[in-house]
Phi, psi and omega in degrees: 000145219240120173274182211224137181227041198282302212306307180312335149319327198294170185271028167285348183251158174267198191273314172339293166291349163264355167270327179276344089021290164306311175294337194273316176324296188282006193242343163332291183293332181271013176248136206238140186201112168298108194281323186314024192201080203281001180231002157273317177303339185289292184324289209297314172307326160316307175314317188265332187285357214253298170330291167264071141098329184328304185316333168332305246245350186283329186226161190288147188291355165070141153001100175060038174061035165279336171280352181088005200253162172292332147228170170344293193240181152280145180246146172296303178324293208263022167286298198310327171317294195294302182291351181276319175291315182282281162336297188276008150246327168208100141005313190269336182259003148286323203264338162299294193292342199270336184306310178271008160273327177297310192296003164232016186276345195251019180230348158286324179296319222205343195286169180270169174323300189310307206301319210281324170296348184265319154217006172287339201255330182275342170293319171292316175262059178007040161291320178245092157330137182233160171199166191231124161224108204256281212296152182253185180273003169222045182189094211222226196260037159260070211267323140343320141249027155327153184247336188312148177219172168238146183207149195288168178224048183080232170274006166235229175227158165235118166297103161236158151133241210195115173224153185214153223050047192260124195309136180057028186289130177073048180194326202274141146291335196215163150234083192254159250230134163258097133290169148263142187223028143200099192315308202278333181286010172060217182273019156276349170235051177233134165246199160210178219203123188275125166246119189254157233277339215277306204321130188273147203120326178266135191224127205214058171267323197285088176277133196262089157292155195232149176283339144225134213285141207216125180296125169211147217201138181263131180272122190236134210236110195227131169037030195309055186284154178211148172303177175287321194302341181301341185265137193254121138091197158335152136281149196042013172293337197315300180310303161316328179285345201264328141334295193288354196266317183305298193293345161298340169256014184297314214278324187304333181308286168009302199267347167272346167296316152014267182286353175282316166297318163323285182312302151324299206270337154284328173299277173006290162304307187283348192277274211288004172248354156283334195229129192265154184198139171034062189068341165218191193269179202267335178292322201297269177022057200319355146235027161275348169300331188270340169278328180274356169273313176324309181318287183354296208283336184282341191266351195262321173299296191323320204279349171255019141289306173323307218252329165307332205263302190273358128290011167264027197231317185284308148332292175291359196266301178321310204264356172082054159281130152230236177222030155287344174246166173286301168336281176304344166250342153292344160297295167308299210285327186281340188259349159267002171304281191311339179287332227272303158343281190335309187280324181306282185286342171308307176276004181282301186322302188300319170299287195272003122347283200288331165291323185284331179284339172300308188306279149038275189270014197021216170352299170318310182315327181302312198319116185292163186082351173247177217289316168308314202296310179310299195314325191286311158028256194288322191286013208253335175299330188315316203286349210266341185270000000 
């Protein structure tokens, strides 16, 4: 099944993003990855989106293309593009490319020339795993109380404590890593810090099952030392970056609920032209027309939220807006207002998409291994975020 790319018309996007949208549509669908084993497939999947070229789009093209990436910057446009796509064929291989845009976004944002030279060109050609490890077990989205702390250490730092649910956790080359390095200052006092996986002390054993299954893992940190170079960004820079890390993939979530609700609604349609009852198909039913026009329509609001919110991102990324003037920062605060909409009703919207077309299929839907059983699935952690 062929995802759909009419939506690319609309004017939030340029000719950039309806070229790239049509190529990842046709080369999607001929790629096969044995999913039953979720933590060779998340790896396989790295390997291959990273060979051909996806990956790019995860990190900025750097001085003369030295960082690898496909474009100037990061574009918003074409993540949601890429994950909306990626998503209504396979979830895990959304969740493959959006992991190496999270786990290297705060080192695009904030790393030094060495840092950004160092794992942005292997983030790109999927040589390196990335992971972003922000929550603890009581410090979730109370991110101020996290306990893990960093204390000097000679000429560097040394790391205790514990974070957990961390996306690509026993699978990443690398971690970067939020601590506290001032116990007492809340979220004034976090820095972060690149942890590479091999550094002894770090034990990323504990793999977390899920309901869909995702490498996830609690990172356990006993006398962790790392050099100085090893610190991201700021001393106490830390929340703002993680912020800031976030908010570039918030609208993107958006977009793989999205490509899930799409892909619900296609299943739908070939379902209800397929499947006979009483002398006609399950379409002929004037009220499976009224349940599948509602999908539509729940799939056309999320999706002009979506493409609005990364294109108010992109547009301000463009004019070189920052947050120096009460303009300019109000300008920021509106465009994440819009991501935060985005995500919100894309994945709520995508939940009852997805549950009316499982109704749909009656039984069949339940069936563990087919594709409604799947979606509900994969789509119902997007809402925890």
């Amino acid at each position: 099944m062929k995802s759909t790319t009419t939506h690319l018309a609309l004017p939030f996007f340029d000719d950039v993003h309806r070229e790239l949208g049509a190529r990842l549509a046709d080369w999607i669908p001929g790629q096969h990855i044995d999913e039953s084993d979720d933590r060779k497939a998340c790896k396989a999947w790295v390997k291959l989106l990273g060979e051909q070229g996806w990956l790019r789009y995860c990190v900025p093209a750097g001085p003369n293309g030295a960082l690898g990436g496909a474009l100037d910057r990061l574009d918003s446009r074409a993540l949601v593009i890429l994950r909306e796509t990626l998503a209504f064929h396979s979830p895990l291989a959304d969740f493959a490319f959006a992991m190496q845009g999270l786990g290297s976004g705060a080192i695009t944002l904030a790393g030094t020339p060495e840092q950004q030279a160092a794992y942005l060109p292997l983030v790109a050609s999927g040589k390196k795993i990335a992971a972003f490890a922000l929550s603890e077990a009581d410090a979730g989205s109370d991110v101020g109380a996290m306990k893990t702390s960093a204390t000097h250490a000679h000429d560097g730092w040394t790391i205790n404590g514990s974070k957990t649910w961390i996306s690509n956790g026993g699978i990443a080359d690398f971690y970067v890593t939020f601590v506290k390095t001032d116990p007492a200052a809340g979220t004034r006092g976090i820095t972060a810090f690149i942890v590479d996986a091999a550094t002894k002390g770090l034990d990323s054993s504990e793999h977390i099952a899920v309901m869909a299954p995702h490498p996830l893992a609690t990172l356990k940190f006993t006398h962790c030392k790392l050099a100085g170079t090893a610190q991201l960004g700021t001393l106490y820079g830390g929340f703002k970056l993680a912020m800031q890390t976030l908010d570039i993939l918030r609208a993107s979530v958006a977009g793989a609920a999205l490509g899930m609700a799409r892909r619900a609604l296609a299943e739908a349609v070939s379902f209800s032209r397929e499947r006979k009852m009483f002398g006609q198909t399950l379409a002929d039913f004037q009220l499976t027309q009224a349940k599948l026009g509602e999908m539509a329509a729940l799939v056309d609001a999320a999706a002009l939220l979506t493409y609005r919110a990364a294109w108010m991102r992109d547009e301000s990324e463009r004019l070189g807006q920052g947050a120096h003037t009460a303009l300019e920062a109000e300008g920021r605060r509106d465009r994440s207002v819009a991501a935060a909409m985005a995500k919100m009703t894309a994945t709520e919207n995508a939940q009852r998409v997805i549950d009316m077309a499982l109704q749909m299929h009656g039984g069949l839907g339940v069936k563990v291994g087919t594709q409604m059983e799947s979606l509900y699935r994969d789509l119902r952690p997007l809402r925890l975020h």
